[in-house]
TORKOL-4160 file (C-alpha; in steps of 0.2 Angstrom, whole numbers, padded with zeros to 4 digits, m for minus):
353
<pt num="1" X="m0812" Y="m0069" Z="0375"/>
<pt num="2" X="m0795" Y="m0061" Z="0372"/>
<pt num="3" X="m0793" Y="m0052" Z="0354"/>
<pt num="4" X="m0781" Y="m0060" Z="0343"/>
<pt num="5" X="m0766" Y="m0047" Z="0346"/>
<pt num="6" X="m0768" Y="m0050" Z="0365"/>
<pt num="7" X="m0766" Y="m0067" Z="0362"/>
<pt num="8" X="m0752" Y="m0064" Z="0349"/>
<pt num="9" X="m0744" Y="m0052" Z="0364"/>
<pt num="10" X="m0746" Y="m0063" Z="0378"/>
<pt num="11" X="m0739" Y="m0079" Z="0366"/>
<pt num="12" X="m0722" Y="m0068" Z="0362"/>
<pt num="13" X="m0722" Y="m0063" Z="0382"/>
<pt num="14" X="m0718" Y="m0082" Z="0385"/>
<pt num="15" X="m0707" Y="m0088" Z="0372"/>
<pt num="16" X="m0695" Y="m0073" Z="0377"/>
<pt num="17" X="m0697" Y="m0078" Z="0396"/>
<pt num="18" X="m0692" Y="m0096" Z="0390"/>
<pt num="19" X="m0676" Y="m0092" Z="0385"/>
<pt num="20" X="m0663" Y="m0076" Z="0392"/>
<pt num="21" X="m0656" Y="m0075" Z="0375"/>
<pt num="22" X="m0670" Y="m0076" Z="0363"/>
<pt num="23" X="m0674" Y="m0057" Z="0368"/>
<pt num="24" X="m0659" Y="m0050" Z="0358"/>
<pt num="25" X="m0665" Y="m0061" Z="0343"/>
<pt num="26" X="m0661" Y="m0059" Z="0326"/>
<pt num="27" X="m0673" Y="m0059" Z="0314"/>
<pt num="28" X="m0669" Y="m0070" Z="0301"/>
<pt num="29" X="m0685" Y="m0067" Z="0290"/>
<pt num="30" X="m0701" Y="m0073" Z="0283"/>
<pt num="31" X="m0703" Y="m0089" Z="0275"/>
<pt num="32" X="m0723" Y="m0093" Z="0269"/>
<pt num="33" X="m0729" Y="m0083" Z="0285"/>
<pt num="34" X="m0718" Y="m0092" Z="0298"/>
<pt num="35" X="m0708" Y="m0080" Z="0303"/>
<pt num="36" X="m0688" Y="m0084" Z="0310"/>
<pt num="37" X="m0676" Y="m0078" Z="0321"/>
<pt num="38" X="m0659" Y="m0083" Z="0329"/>
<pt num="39" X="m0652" Y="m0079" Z="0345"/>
<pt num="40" X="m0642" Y="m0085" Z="0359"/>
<pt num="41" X="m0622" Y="m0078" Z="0367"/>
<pt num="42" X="m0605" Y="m0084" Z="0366"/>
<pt num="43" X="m0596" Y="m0084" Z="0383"/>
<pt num="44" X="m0578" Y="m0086" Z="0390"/>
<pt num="45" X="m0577" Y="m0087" Z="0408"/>
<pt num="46" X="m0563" Y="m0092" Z="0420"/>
<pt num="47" X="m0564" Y="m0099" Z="0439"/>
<pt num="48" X="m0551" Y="m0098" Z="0452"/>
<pt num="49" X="m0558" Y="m0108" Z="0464"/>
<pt num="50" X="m0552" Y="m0111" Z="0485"/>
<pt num="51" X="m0563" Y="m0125" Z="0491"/>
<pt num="52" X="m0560" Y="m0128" Z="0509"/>
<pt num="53" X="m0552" Y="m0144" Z="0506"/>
<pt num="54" X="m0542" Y="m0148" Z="0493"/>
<pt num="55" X="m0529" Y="m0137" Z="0481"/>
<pt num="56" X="m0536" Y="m0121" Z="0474"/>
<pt num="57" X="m0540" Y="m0121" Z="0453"/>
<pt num="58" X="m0543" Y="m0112" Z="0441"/>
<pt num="59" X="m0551" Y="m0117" Z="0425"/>
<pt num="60" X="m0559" Y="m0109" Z="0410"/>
<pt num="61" X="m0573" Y="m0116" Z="0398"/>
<pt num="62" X="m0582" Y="m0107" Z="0382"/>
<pt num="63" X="m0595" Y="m0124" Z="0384"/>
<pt num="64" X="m0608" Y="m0112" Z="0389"/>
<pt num="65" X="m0611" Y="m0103" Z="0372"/>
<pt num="66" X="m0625" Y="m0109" Z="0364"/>
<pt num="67" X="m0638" Y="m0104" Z="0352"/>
<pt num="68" X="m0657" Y="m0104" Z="0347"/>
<pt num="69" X="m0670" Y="m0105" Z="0332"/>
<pt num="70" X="m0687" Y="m0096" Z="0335"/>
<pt num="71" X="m0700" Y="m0099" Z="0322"/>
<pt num="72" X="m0719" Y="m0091" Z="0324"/>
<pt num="73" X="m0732" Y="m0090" Z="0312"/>
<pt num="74" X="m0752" Y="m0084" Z="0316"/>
<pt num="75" X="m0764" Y="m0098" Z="0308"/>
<pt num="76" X="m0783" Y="m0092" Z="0310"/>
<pt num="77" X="m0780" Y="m0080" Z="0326"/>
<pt num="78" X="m0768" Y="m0094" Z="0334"/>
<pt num="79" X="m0749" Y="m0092" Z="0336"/>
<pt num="80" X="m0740" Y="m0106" Z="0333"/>
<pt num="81" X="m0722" Y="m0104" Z="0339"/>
<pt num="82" X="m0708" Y="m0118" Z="0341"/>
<pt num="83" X="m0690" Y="m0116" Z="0348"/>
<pt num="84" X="m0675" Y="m0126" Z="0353"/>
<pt num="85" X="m0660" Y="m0121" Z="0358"/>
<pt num="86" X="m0644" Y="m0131" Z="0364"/>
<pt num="87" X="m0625" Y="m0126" Z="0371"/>
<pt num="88" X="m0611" Y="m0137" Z="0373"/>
<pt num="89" X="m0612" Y="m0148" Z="0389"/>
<pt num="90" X="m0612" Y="m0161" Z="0383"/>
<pt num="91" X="m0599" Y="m0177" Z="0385"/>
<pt num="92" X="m0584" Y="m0175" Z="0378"/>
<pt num="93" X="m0565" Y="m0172" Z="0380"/>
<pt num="94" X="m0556" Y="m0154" Z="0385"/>
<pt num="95" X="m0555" Y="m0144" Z="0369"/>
<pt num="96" X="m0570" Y="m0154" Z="0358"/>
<pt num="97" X="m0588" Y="m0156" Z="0369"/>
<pt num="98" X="m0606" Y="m0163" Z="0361"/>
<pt num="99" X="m0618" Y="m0152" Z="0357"/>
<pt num="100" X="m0633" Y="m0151" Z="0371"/>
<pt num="101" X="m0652" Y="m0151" Z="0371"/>
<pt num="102" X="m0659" Y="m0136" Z="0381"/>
<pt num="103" X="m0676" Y="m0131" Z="0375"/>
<pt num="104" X="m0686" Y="m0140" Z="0363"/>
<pt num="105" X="m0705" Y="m0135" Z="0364"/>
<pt num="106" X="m0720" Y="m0130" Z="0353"/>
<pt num="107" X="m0732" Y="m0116" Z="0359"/>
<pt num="108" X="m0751" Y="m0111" Z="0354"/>
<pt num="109" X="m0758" Y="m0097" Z="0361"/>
<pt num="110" X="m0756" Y="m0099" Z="0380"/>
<pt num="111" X="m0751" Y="m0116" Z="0380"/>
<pt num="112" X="m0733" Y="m0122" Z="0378"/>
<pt num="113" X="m0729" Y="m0141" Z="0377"/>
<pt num="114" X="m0710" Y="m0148" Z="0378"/>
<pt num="115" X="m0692" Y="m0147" Z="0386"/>
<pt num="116" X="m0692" Y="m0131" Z="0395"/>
<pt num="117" X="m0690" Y="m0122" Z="0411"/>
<pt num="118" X="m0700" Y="m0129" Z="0426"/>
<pt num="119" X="m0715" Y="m0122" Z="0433"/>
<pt num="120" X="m0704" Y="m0117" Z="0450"/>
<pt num="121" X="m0693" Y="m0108" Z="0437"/>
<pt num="122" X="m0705" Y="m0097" Z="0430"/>
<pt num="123" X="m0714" Y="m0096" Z="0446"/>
<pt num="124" X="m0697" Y="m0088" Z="0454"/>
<pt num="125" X="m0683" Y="m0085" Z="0442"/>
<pt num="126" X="m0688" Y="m0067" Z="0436"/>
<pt num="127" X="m0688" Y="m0060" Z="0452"/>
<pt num="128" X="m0673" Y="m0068" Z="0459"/>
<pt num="129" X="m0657" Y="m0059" Z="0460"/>
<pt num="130" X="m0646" Y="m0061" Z="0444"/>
<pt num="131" X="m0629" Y="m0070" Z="0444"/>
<pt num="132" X="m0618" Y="m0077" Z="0433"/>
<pt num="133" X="m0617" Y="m0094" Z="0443"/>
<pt num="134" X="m0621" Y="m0107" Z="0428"/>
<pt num="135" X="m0626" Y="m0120" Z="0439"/>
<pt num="136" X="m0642" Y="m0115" Z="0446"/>
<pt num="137" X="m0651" Y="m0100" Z="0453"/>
<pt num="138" X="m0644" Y="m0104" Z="0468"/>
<pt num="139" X="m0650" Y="m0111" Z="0485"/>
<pt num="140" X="m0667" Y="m0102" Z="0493"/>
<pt num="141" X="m0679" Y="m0106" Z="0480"/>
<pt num="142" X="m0690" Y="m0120" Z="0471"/>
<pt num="143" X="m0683" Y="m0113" Z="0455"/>
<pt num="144" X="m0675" Y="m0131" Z="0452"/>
<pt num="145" X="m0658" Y="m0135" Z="0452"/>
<pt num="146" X="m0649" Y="m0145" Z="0434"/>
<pt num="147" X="m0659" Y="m0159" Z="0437"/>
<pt num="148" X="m0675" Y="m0153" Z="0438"/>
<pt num="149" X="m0674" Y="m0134" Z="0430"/>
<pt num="150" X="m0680" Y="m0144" Z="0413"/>
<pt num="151" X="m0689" Y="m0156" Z="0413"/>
<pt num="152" X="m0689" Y="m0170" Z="0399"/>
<pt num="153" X="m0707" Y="m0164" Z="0396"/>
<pt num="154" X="m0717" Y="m0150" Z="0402"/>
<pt num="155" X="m0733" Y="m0142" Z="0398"/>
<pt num="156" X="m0739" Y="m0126" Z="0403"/>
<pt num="157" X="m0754" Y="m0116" Z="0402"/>
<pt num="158" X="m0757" Y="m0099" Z="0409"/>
<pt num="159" X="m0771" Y="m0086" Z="0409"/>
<pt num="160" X="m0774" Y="m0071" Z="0419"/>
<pt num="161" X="m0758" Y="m0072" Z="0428"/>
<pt num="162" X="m0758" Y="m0090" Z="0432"/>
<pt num="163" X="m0748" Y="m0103" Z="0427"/>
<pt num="164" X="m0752" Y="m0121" Z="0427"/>
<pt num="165" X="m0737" Y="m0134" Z="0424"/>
<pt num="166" X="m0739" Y="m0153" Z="0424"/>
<pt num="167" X="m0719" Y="m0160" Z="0421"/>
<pt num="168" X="m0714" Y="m0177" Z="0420"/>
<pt num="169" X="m0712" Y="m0185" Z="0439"/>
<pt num="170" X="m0696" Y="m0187" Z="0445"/>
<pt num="171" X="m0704" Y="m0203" Z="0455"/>
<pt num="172" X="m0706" Y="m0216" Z="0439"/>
<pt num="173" X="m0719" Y="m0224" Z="0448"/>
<pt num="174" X="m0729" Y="m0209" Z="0449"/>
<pt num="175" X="m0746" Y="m0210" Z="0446"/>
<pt num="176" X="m0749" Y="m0190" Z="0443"/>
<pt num="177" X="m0738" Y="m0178" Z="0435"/>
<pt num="178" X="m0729" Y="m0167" Z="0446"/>
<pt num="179" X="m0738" Y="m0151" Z="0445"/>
<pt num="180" X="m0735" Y="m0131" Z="0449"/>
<pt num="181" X="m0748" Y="m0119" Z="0449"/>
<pt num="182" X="m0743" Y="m0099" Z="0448"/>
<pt num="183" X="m0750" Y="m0083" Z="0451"/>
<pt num="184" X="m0740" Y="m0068" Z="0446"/>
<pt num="185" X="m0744" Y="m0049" Z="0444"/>
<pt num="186" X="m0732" Y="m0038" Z="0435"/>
<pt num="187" X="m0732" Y="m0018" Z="0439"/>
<pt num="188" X="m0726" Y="m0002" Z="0431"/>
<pt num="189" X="m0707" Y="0001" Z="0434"/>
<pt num="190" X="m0701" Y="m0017" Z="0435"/>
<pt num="191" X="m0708" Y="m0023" Z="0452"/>
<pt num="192" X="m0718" Y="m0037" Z="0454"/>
<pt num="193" X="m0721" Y="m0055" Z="0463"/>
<pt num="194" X="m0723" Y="m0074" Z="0461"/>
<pt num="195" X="m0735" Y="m0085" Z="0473"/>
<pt num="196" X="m0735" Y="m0104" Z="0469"/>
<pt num="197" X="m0741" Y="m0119" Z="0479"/>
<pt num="198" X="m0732" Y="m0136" Z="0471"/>
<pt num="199" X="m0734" Y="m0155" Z="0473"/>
<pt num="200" X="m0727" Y="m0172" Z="0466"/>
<pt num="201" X="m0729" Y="m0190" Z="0473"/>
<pt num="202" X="m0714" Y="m0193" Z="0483"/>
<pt num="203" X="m0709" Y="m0212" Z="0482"/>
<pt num="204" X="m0706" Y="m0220" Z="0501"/>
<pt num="205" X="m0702" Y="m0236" Z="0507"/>
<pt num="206" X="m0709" Y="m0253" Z="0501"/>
<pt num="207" X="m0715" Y="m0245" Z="0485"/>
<pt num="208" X="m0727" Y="m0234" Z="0493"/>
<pt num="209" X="m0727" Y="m0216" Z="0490"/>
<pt num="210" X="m0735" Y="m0200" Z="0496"/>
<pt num="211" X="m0740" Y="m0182" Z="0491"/>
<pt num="212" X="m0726" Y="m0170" Z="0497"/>
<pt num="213" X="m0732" Y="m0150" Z="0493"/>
<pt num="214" X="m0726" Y="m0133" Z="0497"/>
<pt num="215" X="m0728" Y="m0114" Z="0494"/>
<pt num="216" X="m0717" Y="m0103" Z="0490"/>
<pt num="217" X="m0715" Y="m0083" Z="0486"/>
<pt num="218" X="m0706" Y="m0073" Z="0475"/>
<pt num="219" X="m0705" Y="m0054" Z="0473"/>
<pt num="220" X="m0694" Y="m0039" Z="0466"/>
<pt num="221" X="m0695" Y="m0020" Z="0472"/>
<pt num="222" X="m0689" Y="m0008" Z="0461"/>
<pt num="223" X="m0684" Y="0008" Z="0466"/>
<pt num="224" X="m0674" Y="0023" Z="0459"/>
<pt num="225" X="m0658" Y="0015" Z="0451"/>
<pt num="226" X="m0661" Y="m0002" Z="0459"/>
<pt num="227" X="m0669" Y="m0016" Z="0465"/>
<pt num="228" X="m0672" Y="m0027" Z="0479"/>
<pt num="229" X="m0677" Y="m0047" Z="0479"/>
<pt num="230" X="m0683" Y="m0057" Z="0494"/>
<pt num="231" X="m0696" Y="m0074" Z="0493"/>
<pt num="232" X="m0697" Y="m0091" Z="0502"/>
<pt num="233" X="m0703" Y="m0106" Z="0505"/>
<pt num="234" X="m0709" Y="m0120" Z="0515"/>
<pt num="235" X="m0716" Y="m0137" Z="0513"/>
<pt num="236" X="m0713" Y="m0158" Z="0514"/>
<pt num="237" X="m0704" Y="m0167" Z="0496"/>
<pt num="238" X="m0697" Y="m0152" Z="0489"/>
<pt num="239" X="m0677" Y="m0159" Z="0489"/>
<pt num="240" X="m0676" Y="m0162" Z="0469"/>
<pt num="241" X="m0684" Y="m0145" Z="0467"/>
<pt num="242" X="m0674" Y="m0134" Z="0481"/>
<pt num="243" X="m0658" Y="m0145" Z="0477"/>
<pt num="244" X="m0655" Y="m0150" Z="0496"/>
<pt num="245" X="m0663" Y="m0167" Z="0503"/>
<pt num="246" X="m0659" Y="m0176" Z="0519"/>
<pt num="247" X="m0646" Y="m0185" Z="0512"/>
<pt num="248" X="m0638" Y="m0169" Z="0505"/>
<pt num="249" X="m0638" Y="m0161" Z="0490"/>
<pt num="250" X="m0648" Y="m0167" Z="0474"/>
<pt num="251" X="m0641" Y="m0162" Z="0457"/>
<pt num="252" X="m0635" Y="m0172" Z="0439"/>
<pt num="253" X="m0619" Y="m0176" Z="0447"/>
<pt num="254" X="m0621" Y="m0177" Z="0466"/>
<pt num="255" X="m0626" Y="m0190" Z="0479"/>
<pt num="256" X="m0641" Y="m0193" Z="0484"/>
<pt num="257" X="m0646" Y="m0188" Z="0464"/>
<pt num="258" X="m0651" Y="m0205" Z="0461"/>
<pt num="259" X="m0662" Y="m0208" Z="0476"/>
<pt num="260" X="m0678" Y="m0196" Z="0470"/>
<pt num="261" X="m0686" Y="m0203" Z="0489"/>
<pt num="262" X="m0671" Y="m0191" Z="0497"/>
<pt num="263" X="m0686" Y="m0182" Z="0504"/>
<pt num="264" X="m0691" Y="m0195" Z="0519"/>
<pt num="265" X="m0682" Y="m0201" Z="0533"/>
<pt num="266" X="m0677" Y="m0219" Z="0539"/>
<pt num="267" X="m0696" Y="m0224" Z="0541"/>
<pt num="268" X="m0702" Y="m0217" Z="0527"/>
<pt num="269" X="m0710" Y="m0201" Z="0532"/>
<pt num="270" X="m0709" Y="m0186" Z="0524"/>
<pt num="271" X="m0697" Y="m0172" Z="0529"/>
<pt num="272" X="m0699" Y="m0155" Z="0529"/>
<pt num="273" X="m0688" Y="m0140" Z="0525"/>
<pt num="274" X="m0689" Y="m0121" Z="0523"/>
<pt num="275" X="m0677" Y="m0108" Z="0514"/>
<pt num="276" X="m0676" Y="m0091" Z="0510"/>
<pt num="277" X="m0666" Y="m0077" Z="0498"/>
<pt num="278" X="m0664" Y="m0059" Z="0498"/>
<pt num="279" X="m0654" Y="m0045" Z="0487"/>
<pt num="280" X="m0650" Y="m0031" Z="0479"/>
<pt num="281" X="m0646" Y="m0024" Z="0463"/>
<pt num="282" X="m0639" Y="m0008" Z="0462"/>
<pt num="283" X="m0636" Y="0004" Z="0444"/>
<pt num="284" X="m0618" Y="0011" Z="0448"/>
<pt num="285" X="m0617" Y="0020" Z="0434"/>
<pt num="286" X="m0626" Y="0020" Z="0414"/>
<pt num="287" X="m0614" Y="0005" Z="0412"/>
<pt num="288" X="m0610" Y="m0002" Z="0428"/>
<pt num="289" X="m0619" Y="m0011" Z="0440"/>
<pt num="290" X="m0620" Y="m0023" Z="0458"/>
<pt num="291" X="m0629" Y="m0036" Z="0465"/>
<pt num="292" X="m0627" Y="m0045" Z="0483"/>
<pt num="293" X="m0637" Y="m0060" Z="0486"/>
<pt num="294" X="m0640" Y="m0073" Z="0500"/>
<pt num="295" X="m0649" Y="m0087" Z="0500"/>
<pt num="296" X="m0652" Y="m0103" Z="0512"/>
<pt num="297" X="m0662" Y="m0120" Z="0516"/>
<pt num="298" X="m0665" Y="m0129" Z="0530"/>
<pt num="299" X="m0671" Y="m0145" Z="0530"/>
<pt num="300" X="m0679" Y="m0152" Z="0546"/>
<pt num="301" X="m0671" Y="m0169" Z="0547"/>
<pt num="302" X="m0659" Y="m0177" Z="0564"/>
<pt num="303" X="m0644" Y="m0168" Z="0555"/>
<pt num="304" X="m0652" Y="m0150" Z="0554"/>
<pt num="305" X="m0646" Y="m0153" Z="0538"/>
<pt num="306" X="m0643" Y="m0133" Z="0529"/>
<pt num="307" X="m0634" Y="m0125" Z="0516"/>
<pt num="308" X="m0630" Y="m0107" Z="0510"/>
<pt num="309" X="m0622" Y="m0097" Z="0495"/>
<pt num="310" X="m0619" Y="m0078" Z="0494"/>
<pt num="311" X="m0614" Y="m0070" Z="0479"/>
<pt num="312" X="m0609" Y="m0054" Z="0473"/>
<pt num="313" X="m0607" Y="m0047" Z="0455"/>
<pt num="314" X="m0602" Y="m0034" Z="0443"/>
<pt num="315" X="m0609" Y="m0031" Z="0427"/>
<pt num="316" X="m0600" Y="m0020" Z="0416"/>
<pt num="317" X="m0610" Y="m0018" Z="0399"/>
<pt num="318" X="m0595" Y="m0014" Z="0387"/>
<pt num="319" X="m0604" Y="m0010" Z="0371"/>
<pt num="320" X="m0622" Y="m0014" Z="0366"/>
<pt num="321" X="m0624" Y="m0036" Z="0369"/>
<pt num="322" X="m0607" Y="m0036" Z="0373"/>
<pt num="323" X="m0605" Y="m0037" Z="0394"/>
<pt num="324" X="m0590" Y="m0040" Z="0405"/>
<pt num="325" X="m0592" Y="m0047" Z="0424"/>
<pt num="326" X="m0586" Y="m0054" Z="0439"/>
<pt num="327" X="m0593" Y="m0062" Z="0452"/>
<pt num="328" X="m0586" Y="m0071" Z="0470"/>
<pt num="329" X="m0596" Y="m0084" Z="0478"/>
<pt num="330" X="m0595" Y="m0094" Z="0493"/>
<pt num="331" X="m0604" Y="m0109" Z="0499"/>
<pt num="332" X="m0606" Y="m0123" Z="0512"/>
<pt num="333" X="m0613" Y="m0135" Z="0502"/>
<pt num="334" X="m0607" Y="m0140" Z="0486"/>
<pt num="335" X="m0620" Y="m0145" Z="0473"/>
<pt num="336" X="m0610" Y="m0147" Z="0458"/>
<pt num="337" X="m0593" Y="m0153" Z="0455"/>
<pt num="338" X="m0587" Y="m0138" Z="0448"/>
<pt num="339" X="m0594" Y="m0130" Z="0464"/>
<pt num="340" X="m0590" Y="m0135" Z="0478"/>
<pt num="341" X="m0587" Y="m0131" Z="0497"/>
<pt num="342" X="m0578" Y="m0114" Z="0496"/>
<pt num="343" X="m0576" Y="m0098" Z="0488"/>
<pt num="344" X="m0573" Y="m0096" Z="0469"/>
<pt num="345" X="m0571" Y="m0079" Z="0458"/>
<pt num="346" X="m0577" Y="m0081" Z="0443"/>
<pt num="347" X="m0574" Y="m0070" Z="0428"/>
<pt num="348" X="m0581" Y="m0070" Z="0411"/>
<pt num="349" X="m0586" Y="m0060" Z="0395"/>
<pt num="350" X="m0602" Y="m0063" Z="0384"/>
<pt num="351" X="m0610" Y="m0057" Z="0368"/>
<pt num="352" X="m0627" Y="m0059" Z="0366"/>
<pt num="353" X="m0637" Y="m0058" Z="0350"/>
């Protein structure tokens, strides 16, 4: 049986993973033994975009700023935590945009219930390349894309190293959750790797449906003043989860998003693909640093239907939670439309606390 503090350790471990920003947090203080904390960035980026059809662009947003409230309190050797955190993309109209939902979830001890990352998230996000891309971690991975990176509900439990996450199906029919089950192992120095086998009911024709699963890997090297990513994955039904499906790409605001049996083929049988990413992330200086990344998918349908994106960033780290970056992209599929087939530069400017 863990001891309360490793409990308390391992409870604080995952409400920082949950969220990039709530690391930086600012204590807020203590209220009749709960304790608070606020975090969360303001960011200004601009995107000159050169699609390979259409007029170039350029266009610039502050929507992704957002904020968080972190609450914790230990209650007979439990911690109880609760977060929620929201930005700004939401509807509305250029200059005034509705507040959005995020995160919203209630942990105890190892188990974490809510709106929050995926199980493919967790079981692939920390030891992916970083990029300032917005719109996903980007294509190689069963991190989930804007449609399925959080689900409406989500619970989670993990224990020595594994992860176990039932999320709402994306088929409404279902009769299981889909589910992701994790094992990762974290080393001295940064490295570490991510192993998960995934599966959800995959709805086909004439209202029948069918288990799709697949595994995937995940790992990060570090070395010296670096680090190198690489993982995969192969399996049948992952489309809403890898954001690429035989119809195309699958995301809140591309075709086929609608048609969650985007995994199967004109007679109803499921379709498999496989994908991959590798990168770099090089310290140029104290302040400075690089990262390359590629990633791609393959799905095995009629059309050999692929996709890629490359990135490669700057970060500058200005003064402490203040960072400055650029970052070029270019890809073959568009899976957002803010992102589509082309190359984009994209700079920006964050503060974080």
């Amino acid at each position: 049986m863990k001891k309360p503090m490793q409990k308390k350790i391992l409870t604080i471990a995952f409400i920082a993973a949950a969220s990039s920003t709530s690391v930086s947090a600012l204590e807020l203080g203590e209220v009749g033994g709960t304790k608070f904390s606020v975090g969360g960035y303001l960011k200004a980026e601009a995107i000159w975009g050169n699609p390979d059809s259409g007029e170039k662009s350029v266009e610039g947003s502050a929507r992704q700023s957002r904020l968080n409230l972190k609450a914790t309190k230990e209650v007979d050797g439990h911690i109880i935590g609760g977060f929620i955190e929201g930005d700004f993309w939401g509807a509305g109209a250029s200059g005034s945009y509705d507040w959005r939902l995020r995160h919203a979830y209630i942990s105890i001890d190892n188990f974490t219930v809510g709106q929050t990352w995926s199980g493919g998230f967790f079981a692939t996000a920390p030891f992916d390349a970083p990029m300032i891309n917005f719109f996903g971690v980007g294509w190689g991975t069963i991190a989930g894309n804007g449609g399925t990176v959080r689900p409406d509900f989500v619970a989670h439990y993990r224990t020595n190293g594994f992860t176990i996450s039932a999320q709402e199906p994306l088929f409404q029919n279902a009769d299981m959750p889909d589910m992701v089950v994790s094992y990762t192992q974290r080393f001295d120095g940064g490295s570490g790797y991510s192993a998960a086998i995934t599966a959800r009911e995959v709805e086909q024709l004439a209202d029948d449906s069918e288990i799709g699963a697949g595994v995937s890997f995940q790992g990060k090297l570090a070395y010296g003043s670096g680090e190198l990513f690489a993982g995969a994955f192969s399996g049948k039904g992952l489309g809403v989860n890898t954001g690429l499906c035989v119809g195309g790409t699958w995301g809140p605001s591309t075709a086929p998003r609608n048609n969650t049996n985007c995994d199967i083929d004109s007679a109803g049988n499921l379709v498999s693909q496989t994908g991959f990413n590798v990168g770099v992330t090089q310290r140029l200086t104290d302040k400075l640093s690089g990262t390359l990344r590629y990633g791609k998918v393959m799905v095995d349908d009629t059309a050999d239907t692929s996709a890629f994106m490359t990135t490669a960033t700057l970060m500058y780290s200005y003064l402490p939670g203040l960072d400055l970056g650029i970052e070029w992209r270019d890809q073959d599929m568009a899976n957002h439309p803010l992102r589509p087939v082309g190359q984009q530069v994209e700079v920006m400017a964050m503060y974080k606390f």
